[in-house]
PyMOL Python script that loads the backbone (N, CA, C, O; Angstrom):
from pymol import cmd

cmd.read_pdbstr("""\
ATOM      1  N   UNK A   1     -30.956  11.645  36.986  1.00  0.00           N
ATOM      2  CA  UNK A   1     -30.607  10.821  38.128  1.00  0.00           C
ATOM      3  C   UNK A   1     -31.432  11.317  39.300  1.00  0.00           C
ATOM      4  O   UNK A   1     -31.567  12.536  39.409  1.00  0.00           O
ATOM      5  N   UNK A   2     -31.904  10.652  40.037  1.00  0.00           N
ATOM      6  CA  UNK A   2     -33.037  10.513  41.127  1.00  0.00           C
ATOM      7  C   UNK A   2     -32.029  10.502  42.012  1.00  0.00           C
ATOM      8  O   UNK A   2     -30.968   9.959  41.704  1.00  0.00           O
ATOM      9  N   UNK A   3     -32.259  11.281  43.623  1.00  0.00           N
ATOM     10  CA  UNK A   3     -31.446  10.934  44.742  1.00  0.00           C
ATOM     11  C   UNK A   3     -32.750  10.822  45.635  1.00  0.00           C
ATOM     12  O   UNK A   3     -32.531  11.013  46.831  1.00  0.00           O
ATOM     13  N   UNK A   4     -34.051  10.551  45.293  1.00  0.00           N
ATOM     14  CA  UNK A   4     -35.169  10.064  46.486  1.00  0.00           C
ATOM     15  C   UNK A   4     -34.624   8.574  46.799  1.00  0.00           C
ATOM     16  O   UNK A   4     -34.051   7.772  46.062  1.00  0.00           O
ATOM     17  N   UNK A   5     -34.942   8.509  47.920  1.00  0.00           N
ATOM     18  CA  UNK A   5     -34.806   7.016  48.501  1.00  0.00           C
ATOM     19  C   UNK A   5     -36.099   6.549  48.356  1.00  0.00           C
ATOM     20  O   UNK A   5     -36.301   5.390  48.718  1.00  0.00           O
ATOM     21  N   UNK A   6     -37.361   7.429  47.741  1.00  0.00           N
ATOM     22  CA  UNK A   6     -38.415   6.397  47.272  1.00  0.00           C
ATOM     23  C   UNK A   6     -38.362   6.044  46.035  1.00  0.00           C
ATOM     24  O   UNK A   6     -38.753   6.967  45.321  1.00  0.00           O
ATOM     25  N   UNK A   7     -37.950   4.805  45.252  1.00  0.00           N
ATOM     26  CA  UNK A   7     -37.964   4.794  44.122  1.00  0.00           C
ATOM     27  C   UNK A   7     -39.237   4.153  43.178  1.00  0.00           C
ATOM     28  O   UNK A   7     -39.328   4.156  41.950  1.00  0.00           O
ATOM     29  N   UNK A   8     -39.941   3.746  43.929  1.00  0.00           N
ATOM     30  CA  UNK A   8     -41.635   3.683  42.885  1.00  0.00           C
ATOM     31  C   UNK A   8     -42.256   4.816  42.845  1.00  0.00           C
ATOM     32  O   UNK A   8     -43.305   5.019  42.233  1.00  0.00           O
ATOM     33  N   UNK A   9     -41.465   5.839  43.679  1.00  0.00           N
ATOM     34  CA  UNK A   9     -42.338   7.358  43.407  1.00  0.00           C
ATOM     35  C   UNK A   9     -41.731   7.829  42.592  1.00  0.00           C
ATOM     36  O   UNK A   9     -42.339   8.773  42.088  1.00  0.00           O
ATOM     37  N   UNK A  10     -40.508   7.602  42.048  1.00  0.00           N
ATOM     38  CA  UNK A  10     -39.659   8.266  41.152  1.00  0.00           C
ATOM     39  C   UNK A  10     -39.894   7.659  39.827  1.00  0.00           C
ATOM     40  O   UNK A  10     -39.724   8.218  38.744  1.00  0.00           O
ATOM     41  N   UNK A  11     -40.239   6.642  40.000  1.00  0.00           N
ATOM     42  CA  UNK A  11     -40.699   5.563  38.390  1.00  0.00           C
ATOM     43  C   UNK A  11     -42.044   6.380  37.951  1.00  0.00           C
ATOM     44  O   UNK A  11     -42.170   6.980  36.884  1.00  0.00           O
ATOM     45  N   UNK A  12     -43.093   6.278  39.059  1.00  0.00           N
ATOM     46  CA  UNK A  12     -43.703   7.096  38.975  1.00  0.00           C
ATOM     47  C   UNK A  12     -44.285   8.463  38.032  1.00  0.00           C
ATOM     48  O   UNK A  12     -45.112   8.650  37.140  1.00  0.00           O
ATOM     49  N   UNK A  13     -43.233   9.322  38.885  1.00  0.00           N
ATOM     50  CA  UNK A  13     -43.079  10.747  38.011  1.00  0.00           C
ATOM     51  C   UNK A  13     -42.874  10.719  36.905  1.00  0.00           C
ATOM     52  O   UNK A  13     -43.305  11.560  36.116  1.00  0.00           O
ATOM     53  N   UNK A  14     -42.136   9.699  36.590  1.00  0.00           N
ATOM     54  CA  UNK A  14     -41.893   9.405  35.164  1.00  0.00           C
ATOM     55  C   UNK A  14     -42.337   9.280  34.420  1.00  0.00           C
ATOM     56  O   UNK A  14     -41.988   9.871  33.398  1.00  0.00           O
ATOM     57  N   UNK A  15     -43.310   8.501  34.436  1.00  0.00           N
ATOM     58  CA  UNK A  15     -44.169   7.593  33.693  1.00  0.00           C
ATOM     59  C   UNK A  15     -45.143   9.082  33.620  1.00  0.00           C
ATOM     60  O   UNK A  15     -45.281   9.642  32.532  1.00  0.00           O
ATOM     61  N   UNK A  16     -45.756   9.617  34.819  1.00  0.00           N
ATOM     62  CA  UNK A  16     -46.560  10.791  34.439  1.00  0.00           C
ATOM     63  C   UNK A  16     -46.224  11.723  33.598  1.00  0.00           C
ATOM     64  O   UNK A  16     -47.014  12.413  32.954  1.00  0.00           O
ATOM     65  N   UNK A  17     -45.082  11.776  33.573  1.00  0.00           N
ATOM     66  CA  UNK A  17     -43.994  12.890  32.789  1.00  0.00           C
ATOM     67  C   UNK A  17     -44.066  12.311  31.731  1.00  0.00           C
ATOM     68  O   UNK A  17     -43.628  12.930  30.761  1.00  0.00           O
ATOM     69  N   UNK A  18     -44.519  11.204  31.547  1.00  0.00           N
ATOM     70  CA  UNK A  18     -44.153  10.628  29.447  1.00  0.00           C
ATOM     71  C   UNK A  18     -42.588  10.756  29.321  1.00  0.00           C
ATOM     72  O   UNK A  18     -42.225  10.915  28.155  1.00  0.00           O
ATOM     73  N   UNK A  19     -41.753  10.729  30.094  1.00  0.00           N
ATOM     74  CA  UNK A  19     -40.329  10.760  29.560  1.00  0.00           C
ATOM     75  C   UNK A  19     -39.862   9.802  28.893  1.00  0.00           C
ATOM     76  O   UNK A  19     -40.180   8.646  29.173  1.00  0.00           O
ATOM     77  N   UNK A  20     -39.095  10.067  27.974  1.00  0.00           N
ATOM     78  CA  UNK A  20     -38.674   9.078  26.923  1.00  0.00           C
ATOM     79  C   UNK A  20     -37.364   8.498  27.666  1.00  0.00           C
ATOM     80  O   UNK A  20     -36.774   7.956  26.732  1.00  0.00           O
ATOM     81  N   UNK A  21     -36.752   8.349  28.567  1.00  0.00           N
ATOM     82  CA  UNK A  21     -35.189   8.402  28.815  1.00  0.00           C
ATOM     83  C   UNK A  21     -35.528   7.659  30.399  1.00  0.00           C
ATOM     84  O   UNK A  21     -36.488   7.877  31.138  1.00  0.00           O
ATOM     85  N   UNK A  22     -34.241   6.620  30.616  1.00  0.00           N
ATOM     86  CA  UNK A  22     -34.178   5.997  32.018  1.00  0.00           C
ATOM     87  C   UNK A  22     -34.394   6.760  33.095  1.00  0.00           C
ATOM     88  O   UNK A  22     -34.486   7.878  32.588  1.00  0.00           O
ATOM     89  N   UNK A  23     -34.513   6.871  34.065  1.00  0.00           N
ATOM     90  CA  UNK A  23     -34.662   7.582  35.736  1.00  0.00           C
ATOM     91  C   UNK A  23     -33.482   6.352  36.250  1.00  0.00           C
ATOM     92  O   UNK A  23     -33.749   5.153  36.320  1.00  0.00           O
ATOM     93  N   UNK A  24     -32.196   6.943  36.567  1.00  0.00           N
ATOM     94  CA  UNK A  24     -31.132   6.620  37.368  1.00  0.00           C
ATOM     95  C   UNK A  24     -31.611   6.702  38.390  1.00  0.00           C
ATOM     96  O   UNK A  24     -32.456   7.575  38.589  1.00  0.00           O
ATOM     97  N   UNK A  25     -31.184   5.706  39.507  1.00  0.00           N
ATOM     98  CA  UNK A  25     -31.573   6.191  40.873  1.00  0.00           C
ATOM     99  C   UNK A  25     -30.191   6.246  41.440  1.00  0.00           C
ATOM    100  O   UNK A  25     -29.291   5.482  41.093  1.00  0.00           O
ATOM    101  N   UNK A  26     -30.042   7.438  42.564  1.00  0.00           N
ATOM    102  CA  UNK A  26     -28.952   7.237  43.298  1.00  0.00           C
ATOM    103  C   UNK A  26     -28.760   7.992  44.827  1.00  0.00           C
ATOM    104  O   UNK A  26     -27.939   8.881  45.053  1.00  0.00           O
ATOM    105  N   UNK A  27     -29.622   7.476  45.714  1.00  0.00           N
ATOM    106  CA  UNK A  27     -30.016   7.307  46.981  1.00  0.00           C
ATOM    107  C   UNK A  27     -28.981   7.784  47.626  1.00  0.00           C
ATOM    108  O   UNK A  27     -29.392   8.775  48.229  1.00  0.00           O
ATOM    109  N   UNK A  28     -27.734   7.611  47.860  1.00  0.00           N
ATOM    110  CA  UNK A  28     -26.315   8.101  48.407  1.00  0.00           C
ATOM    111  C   UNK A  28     -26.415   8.951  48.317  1.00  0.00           C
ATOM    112  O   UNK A  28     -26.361   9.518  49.409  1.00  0.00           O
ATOM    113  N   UNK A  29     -26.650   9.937  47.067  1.00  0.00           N
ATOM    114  CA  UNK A  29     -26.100  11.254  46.667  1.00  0.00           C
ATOM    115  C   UNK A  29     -24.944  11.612  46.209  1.00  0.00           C
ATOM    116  O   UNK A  29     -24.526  12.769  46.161  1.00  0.00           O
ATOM    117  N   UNK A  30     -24.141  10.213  45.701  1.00  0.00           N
ATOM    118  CA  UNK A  30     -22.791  10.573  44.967  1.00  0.00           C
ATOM    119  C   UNK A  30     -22.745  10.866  43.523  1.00  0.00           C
ATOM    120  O   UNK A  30     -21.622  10.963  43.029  1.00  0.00           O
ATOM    121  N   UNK A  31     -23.824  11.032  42.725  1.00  0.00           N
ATOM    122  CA  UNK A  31     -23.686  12.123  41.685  1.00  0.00           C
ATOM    123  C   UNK A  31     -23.439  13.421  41.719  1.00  0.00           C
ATOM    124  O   UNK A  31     -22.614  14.018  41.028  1.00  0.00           O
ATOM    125  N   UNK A  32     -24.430  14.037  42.839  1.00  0.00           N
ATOM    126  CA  UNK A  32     -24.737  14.887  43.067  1.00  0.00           C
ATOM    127  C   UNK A  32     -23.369  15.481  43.564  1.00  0.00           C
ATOM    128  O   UNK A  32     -23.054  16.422  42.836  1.00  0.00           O
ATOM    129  N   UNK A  33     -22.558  15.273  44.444  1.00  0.00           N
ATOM    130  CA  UNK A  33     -21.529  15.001  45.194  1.00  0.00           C
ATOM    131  C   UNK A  33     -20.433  14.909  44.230  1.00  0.00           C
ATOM    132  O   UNK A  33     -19.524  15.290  44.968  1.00  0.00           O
ATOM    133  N   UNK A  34     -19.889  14.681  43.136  1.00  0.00           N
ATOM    134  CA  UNK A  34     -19.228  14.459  41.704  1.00  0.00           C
ATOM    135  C   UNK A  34     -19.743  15.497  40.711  1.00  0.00           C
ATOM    136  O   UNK A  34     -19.007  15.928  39.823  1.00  0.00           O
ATOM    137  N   UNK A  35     -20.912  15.869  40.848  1.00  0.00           N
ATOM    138  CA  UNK A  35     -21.134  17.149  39.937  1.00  0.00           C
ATOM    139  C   UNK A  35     -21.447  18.530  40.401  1.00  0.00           C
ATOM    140  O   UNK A  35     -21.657  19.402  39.558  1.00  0.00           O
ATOM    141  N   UNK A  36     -21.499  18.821  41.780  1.00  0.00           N
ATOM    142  CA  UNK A  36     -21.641  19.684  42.512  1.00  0.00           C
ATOM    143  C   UNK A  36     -23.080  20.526  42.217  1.00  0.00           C
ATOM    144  O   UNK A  36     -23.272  21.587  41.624  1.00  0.00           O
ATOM    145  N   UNK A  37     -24.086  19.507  42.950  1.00  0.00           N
ATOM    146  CA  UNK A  37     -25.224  20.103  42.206  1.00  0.00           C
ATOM    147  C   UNK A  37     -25.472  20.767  43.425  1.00  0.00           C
ATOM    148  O   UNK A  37     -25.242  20.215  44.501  1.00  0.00           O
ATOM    149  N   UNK A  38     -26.036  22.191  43.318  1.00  0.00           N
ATOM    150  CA  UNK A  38     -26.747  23.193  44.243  1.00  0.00           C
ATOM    151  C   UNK A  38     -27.797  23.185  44.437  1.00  0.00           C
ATOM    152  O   UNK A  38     -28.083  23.743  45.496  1.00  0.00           O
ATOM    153  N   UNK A  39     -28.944  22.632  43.671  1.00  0.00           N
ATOM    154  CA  UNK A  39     -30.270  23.226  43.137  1.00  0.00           C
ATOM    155  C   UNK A  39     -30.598  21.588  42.829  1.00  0.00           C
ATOM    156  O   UNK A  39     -29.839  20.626  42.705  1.00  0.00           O
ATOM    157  N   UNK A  40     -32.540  21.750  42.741  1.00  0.00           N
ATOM    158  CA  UNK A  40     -33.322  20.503  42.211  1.00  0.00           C
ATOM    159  C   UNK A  40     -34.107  21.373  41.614  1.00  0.00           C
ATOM    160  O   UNK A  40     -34.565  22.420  42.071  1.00  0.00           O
ATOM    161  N   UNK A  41     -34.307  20.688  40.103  1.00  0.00           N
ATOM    162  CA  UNK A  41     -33.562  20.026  39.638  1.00  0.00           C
ATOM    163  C   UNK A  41     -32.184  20.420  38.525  1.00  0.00           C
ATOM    164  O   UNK A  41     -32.237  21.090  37.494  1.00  0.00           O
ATOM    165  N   UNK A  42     -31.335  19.942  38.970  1.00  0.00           N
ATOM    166  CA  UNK A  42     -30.678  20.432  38.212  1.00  0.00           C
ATOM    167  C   UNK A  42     -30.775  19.535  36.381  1.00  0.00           C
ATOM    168  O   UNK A  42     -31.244  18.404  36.250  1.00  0.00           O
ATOM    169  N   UNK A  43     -30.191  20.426  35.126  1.00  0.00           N
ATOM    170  CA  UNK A  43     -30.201  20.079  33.894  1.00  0.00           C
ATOM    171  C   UNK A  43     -28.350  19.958  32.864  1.00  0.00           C
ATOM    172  O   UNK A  43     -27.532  20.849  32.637  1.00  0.00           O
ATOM    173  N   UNK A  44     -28.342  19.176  32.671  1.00  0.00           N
ATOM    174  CA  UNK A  44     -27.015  19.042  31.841  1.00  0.00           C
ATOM    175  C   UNK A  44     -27.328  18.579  30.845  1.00  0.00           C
ATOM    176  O   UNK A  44     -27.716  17.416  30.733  1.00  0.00           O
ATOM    177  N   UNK A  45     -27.179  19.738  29.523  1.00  0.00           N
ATOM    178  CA  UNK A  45     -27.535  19.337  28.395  1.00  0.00           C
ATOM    179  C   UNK A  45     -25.703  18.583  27.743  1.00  0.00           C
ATOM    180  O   UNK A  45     -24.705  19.240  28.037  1.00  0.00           O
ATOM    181  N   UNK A  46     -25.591  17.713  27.203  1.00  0.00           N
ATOM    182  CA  UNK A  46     -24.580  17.100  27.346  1.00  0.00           C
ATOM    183  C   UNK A  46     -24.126  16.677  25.292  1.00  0.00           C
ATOM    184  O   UNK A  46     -24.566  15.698  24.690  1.00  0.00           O
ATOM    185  N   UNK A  47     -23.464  17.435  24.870  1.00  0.00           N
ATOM    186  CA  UNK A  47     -23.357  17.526  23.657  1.00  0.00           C
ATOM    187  C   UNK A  47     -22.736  15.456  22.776  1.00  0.00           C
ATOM    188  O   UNK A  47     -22.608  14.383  23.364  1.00  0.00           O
ATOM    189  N   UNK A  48     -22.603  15.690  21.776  1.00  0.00           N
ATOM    190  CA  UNK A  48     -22.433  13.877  20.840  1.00  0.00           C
ATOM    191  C   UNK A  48     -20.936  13.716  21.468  1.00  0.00           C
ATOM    192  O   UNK A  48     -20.528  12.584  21.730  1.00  0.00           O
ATOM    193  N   UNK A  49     -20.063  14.949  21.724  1.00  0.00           N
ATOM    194  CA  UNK A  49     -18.754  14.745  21.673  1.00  0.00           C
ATOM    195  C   UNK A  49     -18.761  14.271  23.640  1.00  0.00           C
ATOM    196  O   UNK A  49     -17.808  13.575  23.992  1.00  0.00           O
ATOM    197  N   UNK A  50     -19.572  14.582  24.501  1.00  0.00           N
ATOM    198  CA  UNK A  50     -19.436  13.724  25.658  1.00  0.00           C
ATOM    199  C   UNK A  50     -19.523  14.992  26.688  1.00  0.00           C
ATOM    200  O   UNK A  50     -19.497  14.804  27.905  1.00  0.00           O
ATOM    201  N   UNK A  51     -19.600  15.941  26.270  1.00  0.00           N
ATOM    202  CA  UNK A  51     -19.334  17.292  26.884  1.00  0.00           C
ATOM    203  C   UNK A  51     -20.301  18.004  27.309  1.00  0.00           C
ATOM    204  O   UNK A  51     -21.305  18.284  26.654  1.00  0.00           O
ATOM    205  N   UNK A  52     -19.954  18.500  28.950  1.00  0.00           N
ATOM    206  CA  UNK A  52     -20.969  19.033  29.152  1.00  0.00           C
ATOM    207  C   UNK A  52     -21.536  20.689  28.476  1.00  0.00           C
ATOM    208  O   UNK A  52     -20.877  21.675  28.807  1.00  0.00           O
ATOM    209  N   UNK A  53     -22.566  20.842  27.696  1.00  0.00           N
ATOM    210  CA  UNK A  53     -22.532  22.374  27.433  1.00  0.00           C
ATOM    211  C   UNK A  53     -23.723  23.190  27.723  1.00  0.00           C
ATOM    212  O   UNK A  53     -23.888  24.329  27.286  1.00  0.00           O
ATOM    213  N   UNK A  54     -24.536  22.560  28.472  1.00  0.00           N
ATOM    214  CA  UNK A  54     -24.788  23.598  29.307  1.00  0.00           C
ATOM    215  C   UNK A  54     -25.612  23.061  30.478  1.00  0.00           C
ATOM    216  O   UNK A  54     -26.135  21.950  30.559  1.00  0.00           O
ATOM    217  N   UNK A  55     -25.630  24.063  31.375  1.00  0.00           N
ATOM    218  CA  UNK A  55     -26.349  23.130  32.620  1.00  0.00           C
ATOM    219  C   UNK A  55     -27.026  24.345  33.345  1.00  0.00           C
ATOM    220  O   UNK A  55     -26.407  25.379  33.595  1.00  0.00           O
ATOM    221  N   UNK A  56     -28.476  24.121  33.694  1.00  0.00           N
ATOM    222  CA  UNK A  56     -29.375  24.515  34.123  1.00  0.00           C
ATOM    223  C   UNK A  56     -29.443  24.167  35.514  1.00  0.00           C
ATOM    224  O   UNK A  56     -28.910  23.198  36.056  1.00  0.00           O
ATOM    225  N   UNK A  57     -30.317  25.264  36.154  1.00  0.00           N
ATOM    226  CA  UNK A  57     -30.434  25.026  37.471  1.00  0.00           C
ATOM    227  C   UNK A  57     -32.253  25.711  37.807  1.00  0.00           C
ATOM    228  O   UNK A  57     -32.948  26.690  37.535  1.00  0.00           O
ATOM    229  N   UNK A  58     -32.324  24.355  38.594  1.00  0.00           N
ATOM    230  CA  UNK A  58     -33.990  24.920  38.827  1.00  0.00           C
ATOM    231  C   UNK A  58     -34.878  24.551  37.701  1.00  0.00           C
ATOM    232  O   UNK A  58     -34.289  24.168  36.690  1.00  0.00           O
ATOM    233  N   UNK A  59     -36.385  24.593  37.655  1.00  0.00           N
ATOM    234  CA  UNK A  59     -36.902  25.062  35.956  1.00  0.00           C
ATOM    235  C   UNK A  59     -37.994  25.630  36.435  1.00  0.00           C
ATOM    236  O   UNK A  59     -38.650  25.459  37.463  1.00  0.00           O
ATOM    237  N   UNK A  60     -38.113  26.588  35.194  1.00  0.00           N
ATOM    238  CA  UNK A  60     -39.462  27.453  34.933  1.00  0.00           C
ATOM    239  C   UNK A  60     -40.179  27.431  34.196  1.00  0.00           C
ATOM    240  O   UNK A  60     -39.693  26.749  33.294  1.00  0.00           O
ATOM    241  N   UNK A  61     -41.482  27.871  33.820  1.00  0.00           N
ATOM    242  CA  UNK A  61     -42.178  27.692  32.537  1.00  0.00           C
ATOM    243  C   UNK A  61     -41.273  28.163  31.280  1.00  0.00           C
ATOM    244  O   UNK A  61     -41.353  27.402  30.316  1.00  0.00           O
ATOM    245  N   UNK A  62     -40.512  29.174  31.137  1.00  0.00           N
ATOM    246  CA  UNK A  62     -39.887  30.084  29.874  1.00  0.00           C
ATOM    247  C   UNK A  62     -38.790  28.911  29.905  1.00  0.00           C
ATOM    248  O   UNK A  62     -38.608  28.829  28.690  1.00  0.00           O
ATOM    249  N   UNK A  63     -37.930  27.943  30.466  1.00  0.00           N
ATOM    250  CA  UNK A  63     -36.958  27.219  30.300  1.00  0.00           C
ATOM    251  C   UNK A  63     -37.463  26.173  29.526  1.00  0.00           C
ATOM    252  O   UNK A  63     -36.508  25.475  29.865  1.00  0.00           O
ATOM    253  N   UNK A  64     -38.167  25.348  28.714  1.00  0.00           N
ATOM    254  CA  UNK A  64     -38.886  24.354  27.921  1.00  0.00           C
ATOM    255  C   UNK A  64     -38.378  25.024  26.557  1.00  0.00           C
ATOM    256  O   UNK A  64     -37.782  24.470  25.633  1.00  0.00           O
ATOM    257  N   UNK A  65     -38.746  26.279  26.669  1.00  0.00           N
ATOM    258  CA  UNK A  65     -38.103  26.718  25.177  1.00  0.00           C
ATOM    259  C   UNK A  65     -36.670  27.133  24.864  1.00  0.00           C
ATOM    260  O   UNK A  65     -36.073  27.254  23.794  1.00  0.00           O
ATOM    261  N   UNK A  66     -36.282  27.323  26.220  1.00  0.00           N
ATOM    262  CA  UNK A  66     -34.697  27.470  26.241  1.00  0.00           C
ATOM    263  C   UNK A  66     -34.036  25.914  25.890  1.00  0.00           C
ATOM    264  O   UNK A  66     -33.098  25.895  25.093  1.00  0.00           O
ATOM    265  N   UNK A  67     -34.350  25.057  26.276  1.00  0.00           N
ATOM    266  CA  UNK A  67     -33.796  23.646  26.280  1.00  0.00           C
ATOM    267  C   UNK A  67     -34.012  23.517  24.788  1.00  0.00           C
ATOM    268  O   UNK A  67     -33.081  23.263  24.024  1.00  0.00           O
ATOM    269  N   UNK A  68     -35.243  23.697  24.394  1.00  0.00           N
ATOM    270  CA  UNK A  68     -35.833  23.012  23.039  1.00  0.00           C
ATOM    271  C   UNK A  68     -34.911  23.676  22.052  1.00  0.00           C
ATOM    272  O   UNK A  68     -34.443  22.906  21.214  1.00  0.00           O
ATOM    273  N   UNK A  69     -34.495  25.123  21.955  1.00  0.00           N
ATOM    274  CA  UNK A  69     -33.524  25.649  21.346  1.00  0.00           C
ATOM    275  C   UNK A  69     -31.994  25.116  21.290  1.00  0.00           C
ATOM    276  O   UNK A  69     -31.322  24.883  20.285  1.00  0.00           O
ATOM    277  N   UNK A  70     -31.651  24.995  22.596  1.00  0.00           N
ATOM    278  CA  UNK A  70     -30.042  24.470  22.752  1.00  0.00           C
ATOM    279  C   UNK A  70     -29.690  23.076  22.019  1.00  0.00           C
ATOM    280  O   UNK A  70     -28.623  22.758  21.494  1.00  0.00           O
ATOM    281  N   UNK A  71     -30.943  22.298  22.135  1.00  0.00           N
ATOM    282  CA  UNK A  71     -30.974  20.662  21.521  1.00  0.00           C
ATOM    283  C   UNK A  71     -31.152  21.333  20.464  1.00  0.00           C
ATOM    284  O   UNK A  71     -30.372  20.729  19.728  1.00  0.00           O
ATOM    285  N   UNK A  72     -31.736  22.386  19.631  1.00  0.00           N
ATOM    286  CA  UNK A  72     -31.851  21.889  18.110  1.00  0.00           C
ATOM    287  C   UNK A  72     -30.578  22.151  17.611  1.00  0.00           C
ATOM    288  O   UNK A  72     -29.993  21.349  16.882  1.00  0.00           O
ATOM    289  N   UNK A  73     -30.025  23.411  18.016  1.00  0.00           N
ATOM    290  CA  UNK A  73     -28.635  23.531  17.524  1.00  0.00           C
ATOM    291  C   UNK A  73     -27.412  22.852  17.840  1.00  0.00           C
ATOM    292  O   UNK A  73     -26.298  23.094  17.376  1.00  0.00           O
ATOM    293  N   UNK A  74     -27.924  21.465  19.167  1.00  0.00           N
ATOM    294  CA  UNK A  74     -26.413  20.503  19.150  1.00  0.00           C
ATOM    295  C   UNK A  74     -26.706  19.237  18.097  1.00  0.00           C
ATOM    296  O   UNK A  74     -25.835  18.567  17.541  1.00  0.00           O
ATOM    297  N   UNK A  75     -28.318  19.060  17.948  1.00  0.00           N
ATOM    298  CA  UNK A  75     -28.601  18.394  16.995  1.00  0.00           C
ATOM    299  C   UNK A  75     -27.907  18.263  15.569  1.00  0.00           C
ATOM    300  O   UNK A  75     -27.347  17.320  15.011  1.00  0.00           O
ATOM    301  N   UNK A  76     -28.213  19.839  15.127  1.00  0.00           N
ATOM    302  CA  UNK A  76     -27.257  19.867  13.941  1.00  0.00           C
ATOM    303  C   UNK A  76     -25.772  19.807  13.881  1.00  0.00           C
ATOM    304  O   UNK A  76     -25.290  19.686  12.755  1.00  0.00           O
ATOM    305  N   UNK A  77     -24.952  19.872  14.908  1.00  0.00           N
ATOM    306  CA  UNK A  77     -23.570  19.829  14.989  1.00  0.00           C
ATOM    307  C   UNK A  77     -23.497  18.198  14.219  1.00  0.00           C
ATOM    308  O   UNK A  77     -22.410  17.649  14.038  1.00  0.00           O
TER     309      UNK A  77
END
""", "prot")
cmd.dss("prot")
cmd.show_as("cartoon", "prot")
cmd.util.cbc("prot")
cmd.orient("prot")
């Protein structure tokens, strides 16, 4: 979820990013505001059963392999 109020810059990033997955936009900031985010960007890896299990804050180069790990093992659940 995007909270820029520019949103062709946010389609944008996207598209540069190759992301496979929608870009929410939400300009208000009431996600953010409902999930108590501290940090950009924040990450919620979000398990089949609806749940959040784990959530990241910030990213770094060494976090790509942290993520890539956590998905393989909710994968197999």
């Amino acid at each position: 979820i995007n909270i820029d109020k520019d949103s062709p810059q946010a389609f944008a990033m996207g598209s540069a990013l190759n992301l496979k997955f929608p870009i929410l936009l939400d300009p208000p900031g009431e996600a953010s505001r409902l999930y108590k985010i501290r940090s950009m960007p924040t990450t919620f890896v979000i398990g089949k059963d609806g749940t959040i299990r784990h959530i990241h804050w910030g990213f770094g180069p060494e976090d790509s392999n942290r993520y890539e790990t956590e998905l393989r093992v909710l994968l197999k659940e």
